[in-house]
N, C-alpha and C positions, 0 to 999 in steps of 0.2 A: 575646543580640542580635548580628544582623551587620552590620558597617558597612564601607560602602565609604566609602576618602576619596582626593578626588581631590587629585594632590602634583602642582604644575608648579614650574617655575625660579624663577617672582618671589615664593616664602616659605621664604627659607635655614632659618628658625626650624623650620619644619613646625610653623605653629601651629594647625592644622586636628587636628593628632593632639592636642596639647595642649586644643582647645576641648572633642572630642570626650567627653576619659577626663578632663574636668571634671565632665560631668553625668552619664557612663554609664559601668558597668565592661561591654564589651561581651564575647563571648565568643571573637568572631572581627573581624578586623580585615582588609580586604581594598585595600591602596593601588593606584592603578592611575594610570599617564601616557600620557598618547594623545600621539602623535608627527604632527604636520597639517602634511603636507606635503609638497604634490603629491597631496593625496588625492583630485582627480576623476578620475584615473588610476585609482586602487586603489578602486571603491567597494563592492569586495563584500568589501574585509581588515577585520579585527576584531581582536577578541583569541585566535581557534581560525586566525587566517589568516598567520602573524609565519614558516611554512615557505615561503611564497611570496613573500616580502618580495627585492626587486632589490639584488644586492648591493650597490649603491651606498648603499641607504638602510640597511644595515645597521648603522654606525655611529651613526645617531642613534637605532636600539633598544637598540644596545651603552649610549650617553649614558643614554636614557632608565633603565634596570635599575639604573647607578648611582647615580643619583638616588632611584630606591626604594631600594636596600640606604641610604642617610643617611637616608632617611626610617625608615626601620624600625629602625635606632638610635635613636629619638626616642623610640620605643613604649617605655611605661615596664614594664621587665624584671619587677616585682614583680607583674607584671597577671597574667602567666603566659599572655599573649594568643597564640591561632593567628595567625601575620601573614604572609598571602599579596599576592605583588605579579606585580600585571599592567601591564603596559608593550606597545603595539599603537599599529599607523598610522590612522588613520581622525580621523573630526571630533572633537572634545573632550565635545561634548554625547553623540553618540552612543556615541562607546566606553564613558564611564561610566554611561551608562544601558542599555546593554547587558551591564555587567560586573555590576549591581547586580542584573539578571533572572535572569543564570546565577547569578549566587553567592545568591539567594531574600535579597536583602539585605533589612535592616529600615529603617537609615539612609543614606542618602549625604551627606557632609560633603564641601562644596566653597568654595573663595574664591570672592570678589567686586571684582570692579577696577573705579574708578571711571571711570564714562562722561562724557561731556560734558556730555549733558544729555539730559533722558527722550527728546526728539526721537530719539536716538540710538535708542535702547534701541523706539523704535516704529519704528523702518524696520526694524534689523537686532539686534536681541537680544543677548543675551550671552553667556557659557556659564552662568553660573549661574544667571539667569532660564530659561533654556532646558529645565535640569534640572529645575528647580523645577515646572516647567508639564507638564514630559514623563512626570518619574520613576515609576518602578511603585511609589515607597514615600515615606514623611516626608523630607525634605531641610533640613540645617542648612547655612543661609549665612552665613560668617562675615568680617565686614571686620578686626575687632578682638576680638580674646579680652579680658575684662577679668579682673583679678584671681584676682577671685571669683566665682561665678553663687549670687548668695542672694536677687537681686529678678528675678523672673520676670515678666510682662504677658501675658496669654493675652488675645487681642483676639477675641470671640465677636462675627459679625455676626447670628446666629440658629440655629431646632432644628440644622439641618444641622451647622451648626459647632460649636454646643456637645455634640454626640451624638460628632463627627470629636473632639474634643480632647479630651474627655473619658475616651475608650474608650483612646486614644493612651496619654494619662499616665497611669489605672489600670494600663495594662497595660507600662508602660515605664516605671517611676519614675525619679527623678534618685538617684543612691545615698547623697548629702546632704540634708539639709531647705531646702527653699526658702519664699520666701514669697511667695505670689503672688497678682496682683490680675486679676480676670477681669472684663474691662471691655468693655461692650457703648455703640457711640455710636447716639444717635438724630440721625439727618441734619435738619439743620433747613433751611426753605425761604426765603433770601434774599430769593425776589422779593415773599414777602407783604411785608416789610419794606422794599422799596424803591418798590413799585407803587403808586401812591396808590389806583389804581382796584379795588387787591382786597382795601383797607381793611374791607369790612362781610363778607368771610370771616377775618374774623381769630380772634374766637371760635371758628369750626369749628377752626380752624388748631391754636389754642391745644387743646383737644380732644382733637384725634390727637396732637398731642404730648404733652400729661399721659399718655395712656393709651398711647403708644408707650412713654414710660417707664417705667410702672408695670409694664409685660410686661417690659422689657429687664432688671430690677430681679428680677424675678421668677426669670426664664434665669439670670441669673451668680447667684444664690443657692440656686439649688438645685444647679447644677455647682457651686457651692465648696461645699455642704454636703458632698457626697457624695467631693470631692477630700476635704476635711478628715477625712473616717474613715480610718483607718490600714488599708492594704489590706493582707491576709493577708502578703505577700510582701517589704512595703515595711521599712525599718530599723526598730528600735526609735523611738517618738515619729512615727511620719508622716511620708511624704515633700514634704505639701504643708500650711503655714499658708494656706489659702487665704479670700479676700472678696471679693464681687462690687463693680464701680462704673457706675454709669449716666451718660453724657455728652452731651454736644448741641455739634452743629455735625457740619464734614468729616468722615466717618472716619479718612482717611490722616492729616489736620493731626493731629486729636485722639490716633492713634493715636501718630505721629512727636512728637507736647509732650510726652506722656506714656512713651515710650522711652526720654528723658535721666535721668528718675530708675531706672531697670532695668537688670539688665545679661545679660537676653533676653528677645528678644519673638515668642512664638506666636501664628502663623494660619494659619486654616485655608484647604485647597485647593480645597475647594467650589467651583466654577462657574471656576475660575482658568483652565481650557482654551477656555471660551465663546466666540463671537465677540463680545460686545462688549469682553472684553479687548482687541480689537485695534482696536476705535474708539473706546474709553473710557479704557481702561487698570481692571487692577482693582483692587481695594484692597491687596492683597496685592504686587501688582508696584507700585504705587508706594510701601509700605511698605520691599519692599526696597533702591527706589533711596536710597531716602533716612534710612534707620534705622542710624546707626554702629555699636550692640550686634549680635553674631548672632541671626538672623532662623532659629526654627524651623519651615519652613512642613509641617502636617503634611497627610497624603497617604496 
């Protein structure tokens, strides 16, 4: 596996390297610091562009490389990891989603700083939502590393996403056993319950809900059947305890109650670029605003 992780100023720990060689022994490790500043001037530099960089900015790519080389003392020695570092002027979102295309990344592991409030995060975005939405590949957002990662939440909204996370963790396992809960919500509809006048569709109502569940019940148990067989390649005993659970109400709510007992939560990137993202908001971004554990969106 290759993982790019993005290192800025505000995580002396570099706990992005630590989140990362919690669940993966990756094979290559690629840190990268984009230097933003004054870059409407510079919009065609990168990380192939740091020879035409103005000597005056020179000094904050001299900053920037030191701050990789302390980040690359973090990587732990026993991994035996390739560990290259890229340091370049450009936007934050785009250098590391540019560095993850040259380098055929598989992960990009990046922080998340907290915003005001989703208002925020709907005019002007962030860098990690931004990756998340952009990246050629799976993106781990992390606010808080916790201990351990042994409770997992795989949030499946349907085929698409159980086909996307599925093929992901077959083909990427955690190199520990987790156990994890693959949990699909069925949205319920408020206004039959508040409208008096759409009292005599209540029955129908009730209908698609039984039967919206009984499919959703059906998706997370056949993904965790098939997570729960021990894949050719995975540790001795399987890399995933896995059970399906079926919910009703919000998605994000359902999703965000049920993320305080886990310590990561996956979902999938399905439809995450769409325009109603940006009238709606999608599950996925309001997931991340608001889920303290790291958020694996995969991609």
């Amino acid at each position: 596996m290759r993982v790019v992780v993005a290192v800025d100023r505000s995580d002396p720990t570099f706990k992005l390297v630590h989140a990362v060689t919690r669940l993966y022994t990756p094979a290559e490790i690629t840190l990268v610091h984009a230097v933003d500043h004054g870059l409407a001037r510079y919009p065609a530099m990168g990380p192939t562009g740091q020879g035409m960089v103005p000597e005056e900015l020179r000094p904050l790519l001299d900053s920037g490389y030191k701050l990789l080389e302390q980040a690359a003392k973090s990587v732990p020695s026993e991994l035996n990891l390739v560990v290259k570092q890229v340091c370049a002027l450009g936007n934050a979102a785009r250098v590391i989603i540019n560095t993850a295309q040259m380098e055929a990344a598989d992960l990009i592991v990046t922080g998340a700083r907290e915003l005001s409030s989703e208002e925020r995060e709907f005019t002007v975005g962030s860098v990690s939502h931004r990756i998340a939405s952009y990246a050629p590949c799976s993106t781990l957002v992390v606010k808080h590393v916790p201990e351990q990662i042994r409770r997992v939440l795989a949030a499946i909204n349907g085929i698409d996403d159980a086909a996307q996370i599925q093929r992901w963790l077959l083909a990427n396992p955690f190199h520990d056993p987790v156990e994890m809960t693959l949990l699909h919500v069925v949205p319920t509809l408020d206004a039959y319950r508040t409208d008096s006048s759409l009292g005599q569709h209540d029955r129908f109502h009730e209908d698609l809900h039984e039967s919206s569940v009984s499919w959703g019940q059906k998706l997370v148990d056949s993904v965790a059947a098939k997570l729960s067989a021990t894949p050719a390649h995975a540790p001795a005993g399987g890399c995933y305890k896995a059970h399906g659970q079926v919910s009703s109400g919000d998605p994000p709510e359902v999703i965000v109650r049920e993320s305080a007992q886990q310590d990561l939560v996956i979902v999938g990137s399905h439809g995450f670029q769409s325009v109603a993202r940006f009238i709606y908001g999608s599950v996925a971004q309001k997931v991340l605003h608001r889920v303290a554990v790291p958020v694996l969106v995969i991609g």
